[in-house]
C-alpha positions as a printed NumPy array, in Angstrom:
array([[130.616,  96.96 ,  96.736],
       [130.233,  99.525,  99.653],
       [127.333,  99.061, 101.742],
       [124.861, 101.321, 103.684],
       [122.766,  98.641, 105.297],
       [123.472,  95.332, 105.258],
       [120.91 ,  92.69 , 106.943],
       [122.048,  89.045, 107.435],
       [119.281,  86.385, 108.576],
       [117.522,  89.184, 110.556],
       [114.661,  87.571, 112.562],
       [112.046,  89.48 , 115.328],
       [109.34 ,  87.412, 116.934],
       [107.203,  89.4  , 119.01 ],
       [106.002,  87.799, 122.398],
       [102.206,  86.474, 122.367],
       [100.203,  83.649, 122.815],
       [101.215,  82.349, 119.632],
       [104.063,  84.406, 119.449],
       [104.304,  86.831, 115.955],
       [107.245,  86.526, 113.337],
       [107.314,  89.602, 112.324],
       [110.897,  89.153, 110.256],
       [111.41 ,  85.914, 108.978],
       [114.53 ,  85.913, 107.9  ],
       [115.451,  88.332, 105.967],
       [118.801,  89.511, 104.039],
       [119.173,  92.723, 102.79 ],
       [121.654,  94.972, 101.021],
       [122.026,  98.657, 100.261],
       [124.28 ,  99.92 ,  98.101],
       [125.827, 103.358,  99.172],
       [124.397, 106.563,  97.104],
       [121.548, 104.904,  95.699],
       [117.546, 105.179,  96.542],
       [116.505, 101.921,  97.975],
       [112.491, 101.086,  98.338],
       [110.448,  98.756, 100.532],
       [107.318,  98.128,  99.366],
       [104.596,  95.919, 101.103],
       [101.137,  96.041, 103.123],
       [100.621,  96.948, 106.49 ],
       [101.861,  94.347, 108.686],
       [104.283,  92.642, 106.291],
       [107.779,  92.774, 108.315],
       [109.169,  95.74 , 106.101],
       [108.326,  98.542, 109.002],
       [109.813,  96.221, 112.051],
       [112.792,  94.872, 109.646],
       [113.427,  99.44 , 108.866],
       [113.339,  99.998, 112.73 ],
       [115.964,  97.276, 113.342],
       [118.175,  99.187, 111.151],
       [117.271, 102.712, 112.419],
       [117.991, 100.959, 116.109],
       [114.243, 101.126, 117.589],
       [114.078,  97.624, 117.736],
       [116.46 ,  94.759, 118.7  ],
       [116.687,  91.78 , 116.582],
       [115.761,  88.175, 118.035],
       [118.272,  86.983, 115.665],
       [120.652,  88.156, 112.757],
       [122.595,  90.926, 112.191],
       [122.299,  94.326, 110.717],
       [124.898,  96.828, 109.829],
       [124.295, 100.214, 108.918],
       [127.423, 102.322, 107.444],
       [129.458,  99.323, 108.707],
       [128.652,  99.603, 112.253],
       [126.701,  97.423, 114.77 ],
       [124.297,  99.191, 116.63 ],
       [125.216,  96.761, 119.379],
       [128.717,  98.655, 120.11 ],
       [128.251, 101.505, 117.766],
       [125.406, 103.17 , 118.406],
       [126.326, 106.8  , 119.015],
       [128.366, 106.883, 116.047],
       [125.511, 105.642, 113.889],
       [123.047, 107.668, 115.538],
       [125.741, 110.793, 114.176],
       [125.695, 110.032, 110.597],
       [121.404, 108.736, 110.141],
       [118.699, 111.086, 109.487],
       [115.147, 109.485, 109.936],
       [112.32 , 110.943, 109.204],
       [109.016, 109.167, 110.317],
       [105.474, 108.953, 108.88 ],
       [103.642, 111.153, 111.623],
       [107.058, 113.143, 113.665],
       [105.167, 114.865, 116.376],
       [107.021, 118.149, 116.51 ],
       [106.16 , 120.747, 118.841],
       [103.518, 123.299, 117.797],
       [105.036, 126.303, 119.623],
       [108.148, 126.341, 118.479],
       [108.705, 128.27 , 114.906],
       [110.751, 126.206, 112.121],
       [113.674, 128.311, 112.762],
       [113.492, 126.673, 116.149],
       [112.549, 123.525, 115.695],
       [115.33 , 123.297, 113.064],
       [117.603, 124.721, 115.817],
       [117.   , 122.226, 118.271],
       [117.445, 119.453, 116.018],
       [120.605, 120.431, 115.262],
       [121.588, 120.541, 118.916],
       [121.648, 116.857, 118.747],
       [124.451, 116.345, 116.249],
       [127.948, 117.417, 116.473],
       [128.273, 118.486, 113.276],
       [126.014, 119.48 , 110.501],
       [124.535, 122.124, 108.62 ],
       [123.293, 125.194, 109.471],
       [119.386, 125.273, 110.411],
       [118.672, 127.947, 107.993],
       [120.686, 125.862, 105.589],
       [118.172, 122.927, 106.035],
       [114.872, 124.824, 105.853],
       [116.207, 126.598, 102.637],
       [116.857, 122.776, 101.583],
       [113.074, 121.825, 101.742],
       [111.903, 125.503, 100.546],
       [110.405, 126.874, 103.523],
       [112.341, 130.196, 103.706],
       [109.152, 132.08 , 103.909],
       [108.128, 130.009, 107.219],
       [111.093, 130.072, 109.19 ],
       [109.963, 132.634, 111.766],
       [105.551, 130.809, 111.174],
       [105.285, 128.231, 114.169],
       [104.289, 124.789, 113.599],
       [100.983, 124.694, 114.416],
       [100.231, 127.115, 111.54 ],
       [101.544, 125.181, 108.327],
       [100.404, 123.301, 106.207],
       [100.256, 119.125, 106.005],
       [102.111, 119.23 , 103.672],
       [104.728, 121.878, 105.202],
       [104.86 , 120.078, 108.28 ],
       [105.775, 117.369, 106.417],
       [108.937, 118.939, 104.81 ],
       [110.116, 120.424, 108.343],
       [109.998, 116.404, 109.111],
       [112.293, 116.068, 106.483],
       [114.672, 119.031, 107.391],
       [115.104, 117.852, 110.567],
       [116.498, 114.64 , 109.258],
       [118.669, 116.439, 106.768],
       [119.914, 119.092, 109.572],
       [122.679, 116.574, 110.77 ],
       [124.446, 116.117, 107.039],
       [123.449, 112.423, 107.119],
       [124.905, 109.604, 105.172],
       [121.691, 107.688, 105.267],
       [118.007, 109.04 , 105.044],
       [115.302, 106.708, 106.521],
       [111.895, 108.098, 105.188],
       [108.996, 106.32 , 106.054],
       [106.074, 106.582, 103.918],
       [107.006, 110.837, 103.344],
       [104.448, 111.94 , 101.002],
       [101.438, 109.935, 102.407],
       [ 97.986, 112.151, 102.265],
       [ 99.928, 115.052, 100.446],
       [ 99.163, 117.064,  98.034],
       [100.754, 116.496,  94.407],
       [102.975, 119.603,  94.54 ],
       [103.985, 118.554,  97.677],
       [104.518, 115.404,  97.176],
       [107.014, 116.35 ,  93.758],
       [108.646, 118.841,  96.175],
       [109.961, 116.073,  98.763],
       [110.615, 113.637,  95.172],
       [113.367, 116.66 ,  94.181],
       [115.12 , 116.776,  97.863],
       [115.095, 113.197,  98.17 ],
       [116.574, 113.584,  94.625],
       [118.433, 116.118,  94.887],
       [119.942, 113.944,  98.442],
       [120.952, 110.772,  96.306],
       [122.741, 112.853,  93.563],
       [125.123, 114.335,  96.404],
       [126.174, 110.922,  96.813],
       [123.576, 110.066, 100.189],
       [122.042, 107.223, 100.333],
       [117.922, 106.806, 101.358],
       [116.286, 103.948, 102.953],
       [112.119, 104.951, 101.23 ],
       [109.052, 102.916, 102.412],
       [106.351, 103.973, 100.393],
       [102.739, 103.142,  99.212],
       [102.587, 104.595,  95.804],
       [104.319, 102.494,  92.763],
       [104.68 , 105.374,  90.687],
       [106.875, 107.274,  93.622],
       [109.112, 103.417,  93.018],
       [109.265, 103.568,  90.244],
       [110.221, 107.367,  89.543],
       [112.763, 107.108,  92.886],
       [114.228, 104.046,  93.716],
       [117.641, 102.351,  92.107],
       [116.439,  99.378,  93.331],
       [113.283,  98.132,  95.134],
       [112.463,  95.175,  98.032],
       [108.618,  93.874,  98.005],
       [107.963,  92.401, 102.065],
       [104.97 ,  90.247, 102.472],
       [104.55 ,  87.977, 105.224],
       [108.097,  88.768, 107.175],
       [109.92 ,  87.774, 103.976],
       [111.373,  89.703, 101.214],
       [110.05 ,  87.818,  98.147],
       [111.922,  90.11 ,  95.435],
       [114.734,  92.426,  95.327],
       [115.86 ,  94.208,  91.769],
       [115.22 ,  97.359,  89.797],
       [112.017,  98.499,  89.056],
       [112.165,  98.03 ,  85.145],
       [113.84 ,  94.412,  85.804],
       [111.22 ,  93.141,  88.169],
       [108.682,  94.387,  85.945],
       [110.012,  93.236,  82.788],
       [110.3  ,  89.811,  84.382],
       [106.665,  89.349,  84.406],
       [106.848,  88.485,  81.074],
       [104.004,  90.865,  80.06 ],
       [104.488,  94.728,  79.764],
       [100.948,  95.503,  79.525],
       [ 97.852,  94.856,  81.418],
       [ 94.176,  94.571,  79.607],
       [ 91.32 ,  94.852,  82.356],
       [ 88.038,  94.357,  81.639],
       [ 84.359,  93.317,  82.951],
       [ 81.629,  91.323,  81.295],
       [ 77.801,  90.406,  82.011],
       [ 75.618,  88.207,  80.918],
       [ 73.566,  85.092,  81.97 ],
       [ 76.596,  83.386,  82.133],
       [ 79.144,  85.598,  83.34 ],
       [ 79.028,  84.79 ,  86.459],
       [ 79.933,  81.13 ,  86.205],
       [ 83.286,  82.03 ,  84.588],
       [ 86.197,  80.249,  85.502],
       [ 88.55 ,  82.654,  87.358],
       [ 91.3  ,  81.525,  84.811],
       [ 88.82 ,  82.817,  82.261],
       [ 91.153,  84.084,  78.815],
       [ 94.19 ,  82.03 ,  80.232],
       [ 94.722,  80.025,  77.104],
       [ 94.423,  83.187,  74.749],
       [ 97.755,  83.982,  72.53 ],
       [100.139,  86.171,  74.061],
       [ 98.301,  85.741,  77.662],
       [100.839,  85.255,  80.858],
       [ 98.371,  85.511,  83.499],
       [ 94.812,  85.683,  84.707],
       [ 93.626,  87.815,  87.844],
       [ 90.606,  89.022,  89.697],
       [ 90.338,  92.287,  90.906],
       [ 86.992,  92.771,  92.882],
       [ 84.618,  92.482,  90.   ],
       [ 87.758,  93.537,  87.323],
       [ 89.21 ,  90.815,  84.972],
       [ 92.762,  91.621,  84.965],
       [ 95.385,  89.997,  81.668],
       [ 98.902,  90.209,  81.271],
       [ 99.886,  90.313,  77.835],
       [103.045,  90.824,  75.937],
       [100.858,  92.075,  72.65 ],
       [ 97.871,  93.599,  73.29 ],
       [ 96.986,  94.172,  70.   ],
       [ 97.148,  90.548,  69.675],
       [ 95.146,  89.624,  72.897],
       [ 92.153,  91.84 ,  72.686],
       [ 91.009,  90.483,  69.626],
       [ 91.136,  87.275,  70.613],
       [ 89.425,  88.21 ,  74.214],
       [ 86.309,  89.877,  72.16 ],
       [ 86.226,  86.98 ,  70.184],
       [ 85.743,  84.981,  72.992],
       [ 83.537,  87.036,  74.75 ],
       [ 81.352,  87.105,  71.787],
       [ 81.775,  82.758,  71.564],
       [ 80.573,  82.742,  75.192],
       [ 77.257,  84.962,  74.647],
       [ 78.346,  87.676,  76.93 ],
       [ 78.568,  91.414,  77.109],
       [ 81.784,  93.476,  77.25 ],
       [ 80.855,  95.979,  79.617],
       [ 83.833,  98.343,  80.228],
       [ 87.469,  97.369,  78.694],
       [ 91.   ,  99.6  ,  79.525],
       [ 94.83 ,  98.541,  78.629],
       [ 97.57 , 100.242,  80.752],
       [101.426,  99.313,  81.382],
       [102.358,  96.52 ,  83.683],
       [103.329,  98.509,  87.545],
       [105.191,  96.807,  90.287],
       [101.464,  96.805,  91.637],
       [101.527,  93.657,  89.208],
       [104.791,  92.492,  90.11 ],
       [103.851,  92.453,  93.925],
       [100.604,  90.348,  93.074],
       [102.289,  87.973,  90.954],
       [104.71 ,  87.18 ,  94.088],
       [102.271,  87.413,  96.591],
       [ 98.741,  86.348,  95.308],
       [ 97.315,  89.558,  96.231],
       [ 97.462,  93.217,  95.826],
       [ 98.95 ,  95.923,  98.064],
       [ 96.485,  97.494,  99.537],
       [ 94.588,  94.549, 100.36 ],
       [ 93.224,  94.74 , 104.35 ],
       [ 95.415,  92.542, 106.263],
       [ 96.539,  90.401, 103.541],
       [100.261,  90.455, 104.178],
       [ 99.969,  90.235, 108.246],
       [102.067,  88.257, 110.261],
       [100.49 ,  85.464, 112.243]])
């Protein structure tokens, strides 16, 4: 198995008073010419564990490889064969794309032509525009060409398609894509499950400086035991003295979750479980007040690891 990244014990405490773990740990491996994702909240370890590899940060502890090399003694020839782009890249409003693109380029000994990379991410029309005149999501895909301008062998994008529009965001999906397919391989940190799921060969979920899964999508959601999800909300004088395990014991039931004032089931059959749910609603005198079924995400696999859900505030912080 040939590896892009490969992470062995990897550890970074951050000085305080109390010190932070910020990586606890962790091993990782990334296949070369595959789509790997990192999925986790803010403050989890996944964006400090990504700089490590893209060699912003030093490790306390561990080692990481990237392409086989050790930043440690290898830097400049890793630096020669990464692309990275970064959630915000602050590029230079007065420069044109042409430019920019230009000056990017500058920094690698070889690579591809700039007008080759803007023509990569579609923005023919806006090589001569400067940058203070596109779009977000235009901007965004110069971020990208810039990474791509060097011919990397490994893309780090970090969170790309965050507050984009949907075109937008299915334009960067086809040159990441399009990237992987001409045998690259891309290091993705994203937000949105259904960008995992549609992208990634394989997928890590971080919470708490630890990686608490690594597989495919489809295997760490079929794993849950339960391919569908029935959420619902009742009232009554009694609803709110239900248990929070409340429809646990019905058949075909895996697991019981609150989401704010959502009732969330796993089930293998729903058309099995929802009868059996109304029934008991009905036994318990209460009022179904709003009922939806939709397939299990890796939303629900990340909550079944960690307790709680992605976007929860500070939930997965270090401390």
């Amino acid at each position: 198995m040939s590896l892009a990244i490969e992470c062995r014990q990897l550890t970074k405490t951050w000085p305080g008073n109390p010190p932070v773990e910020a990586v606890r740990g962790v091993d990782l491996q990334v296949e070369r010419g595959t789509c790997f994702g990192v999925l986790g909240p803010n403050g989890a370890g996944k964006t400090t564990t990504i700089e490590i590899c893209e060699g912003l940060v030093r490790a306390t502890s561990g080692d990481a490889f990237v392409l086989g090399k050790n930043w440690a003694t290898q830097a400049d020839e890793i630096r020669q064969e990464i692309g990275i782009s970064l959630q915000e890249t602050r590029l230079s409003e007065k420069l044109t794309v042409l430019e920019t693109l230009t000056l990017f380029r500058s920094f690698y000994h070889s690579g591809m032509k700039p007008e080759e990379a803007i023509a990569k991410v579609s923005l023919q029309e806006k090589s001569n525009a400067r940058i203070k005149s596109l779009s977000g999501g235009q901007r965004q895909r110069v971020a990208v060409a810039t990474a791509l301008v060097g011919n990397p062998r490994l893309l780090f994008l970090d969170e790309p398609t965050t507050g984009l529009d949907p075109q937008s965001r299915r334009d960067l999906w086809r040159i990441i894509t399009e990237f992987r397919e001409a045998g690259g391989t891309v290091l993705l940190t994203t937000h949105y499950m259904d960008e995992a799921e549609r992208l990634c060969d394989k997928v890590a979920i971080f919470d708490r400086g630890r990686i608490l899964a690594i597989d495919t999508p489809q295997k760490l959601i079929s794993d849950l035991g339960a391919e569908h999800v029935v959420v619902f909300t009742v009232s009554g004088e009694s609803a709110a003295d239900l248990q929070d395990d409340f429809g646990i014991s019905l058949p075909g039931v895996i697991s019981v979750r609150i989401e704010s004032e959502h009732r969330c089931l796993s089930v293998r059959e729903p058309h099995i479980a929802i009868p059996a749910l109304l029934a008991l609603i009905n036994e318990r005198s209460l009022r179904l007040t709003s009922l939806t079924t939709r397939q299990a995400t890796l939303e629900d696999v990340f909550v079944h690891h960690a307790g709680h859900r992605l976007t929860d505030e500070n939930s997965g912080a270090v401390r």
